[in-house]
C-alpha positions in Angstrom: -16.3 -18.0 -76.0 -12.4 -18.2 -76.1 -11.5 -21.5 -78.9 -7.8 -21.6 -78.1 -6.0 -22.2 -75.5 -4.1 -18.7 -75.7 -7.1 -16.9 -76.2 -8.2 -18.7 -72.7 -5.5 -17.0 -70.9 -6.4 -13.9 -72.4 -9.4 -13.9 -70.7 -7.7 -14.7 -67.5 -5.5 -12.2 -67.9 -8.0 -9.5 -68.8 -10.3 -11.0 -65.7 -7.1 -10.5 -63.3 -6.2 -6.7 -64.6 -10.2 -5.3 -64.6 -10.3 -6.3 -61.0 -6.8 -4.4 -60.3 -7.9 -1.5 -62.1 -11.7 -1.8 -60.7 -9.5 -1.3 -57.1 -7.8 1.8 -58.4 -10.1 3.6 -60.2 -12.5 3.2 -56.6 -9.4 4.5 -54.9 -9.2 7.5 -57.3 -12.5 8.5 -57.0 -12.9 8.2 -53.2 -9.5 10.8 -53.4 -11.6 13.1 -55.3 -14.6 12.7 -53.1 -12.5 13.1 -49.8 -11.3 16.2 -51.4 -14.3 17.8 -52.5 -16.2 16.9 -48.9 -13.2 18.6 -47.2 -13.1 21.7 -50.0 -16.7 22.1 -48.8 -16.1 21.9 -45.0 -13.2 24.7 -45.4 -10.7 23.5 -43.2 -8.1 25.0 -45.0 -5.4 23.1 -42.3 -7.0 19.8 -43.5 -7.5 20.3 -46.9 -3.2 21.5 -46.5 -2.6 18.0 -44.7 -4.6 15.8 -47.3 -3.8 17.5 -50.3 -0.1 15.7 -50.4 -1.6 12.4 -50.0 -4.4 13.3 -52.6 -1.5 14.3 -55.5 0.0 11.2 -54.9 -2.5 8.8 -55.2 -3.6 10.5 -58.7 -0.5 9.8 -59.6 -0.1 6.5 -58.5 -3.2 5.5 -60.3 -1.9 6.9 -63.3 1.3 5.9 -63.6 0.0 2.4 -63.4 -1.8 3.5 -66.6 -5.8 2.8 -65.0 -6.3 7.0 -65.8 -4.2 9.5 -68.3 -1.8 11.0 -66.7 -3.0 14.3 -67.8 -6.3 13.4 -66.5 -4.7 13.1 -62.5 -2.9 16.4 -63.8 -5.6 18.2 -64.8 -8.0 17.2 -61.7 -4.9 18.2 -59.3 -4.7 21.2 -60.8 -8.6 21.8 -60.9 -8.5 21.2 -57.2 -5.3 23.3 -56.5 -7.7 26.2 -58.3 -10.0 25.5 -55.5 -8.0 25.5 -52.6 -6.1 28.4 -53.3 -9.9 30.3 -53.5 -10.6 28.9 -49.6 -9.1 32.0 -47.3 -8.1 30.4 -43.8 
């Protein structure tokens, strides 16, 4: 348990930013699993429309420092890999 009273807002403070980044990390992965179901289905016009969206919410998450930044890079361009495969 926290002694001081600066070590008490710590833990306040640490409480507060798990539950931010708790929020994004869940909003990074359901990107990922949205994209995957819809790489799956094959509708390339969808996968088109979503994919925008997709890149910048990997990139929102890590910009805000909850992922790497080469981390939201590298599964963008894992997924870009995939999508190019998918013929219309």
């Amino acid at each position: 348990m926290a002694n001081t009273k600066s070590a008490k807002k710590k833990t306040k403070v640490i409480k507060k930013k798990t539950a931010i980044n708790r929020v994004r990390i869940g909003k990074y992965k359901g990107a990922i699993t949205k994209m995957e179901e819809l790489i799956k289905s094959g509708d390339k016009a969808k996968i088109d429309k979503f994919f925008s969206t997709f890149q910048s919410q990997l990139m929102k998450v890590s910009k805000k420092g909850s992922i790497k930044r080469k981390t939201a890079s590298r599964k963008i361009s894992r997924i870009s890999k995939k999508i190019s495969t998918i013929k219309k």
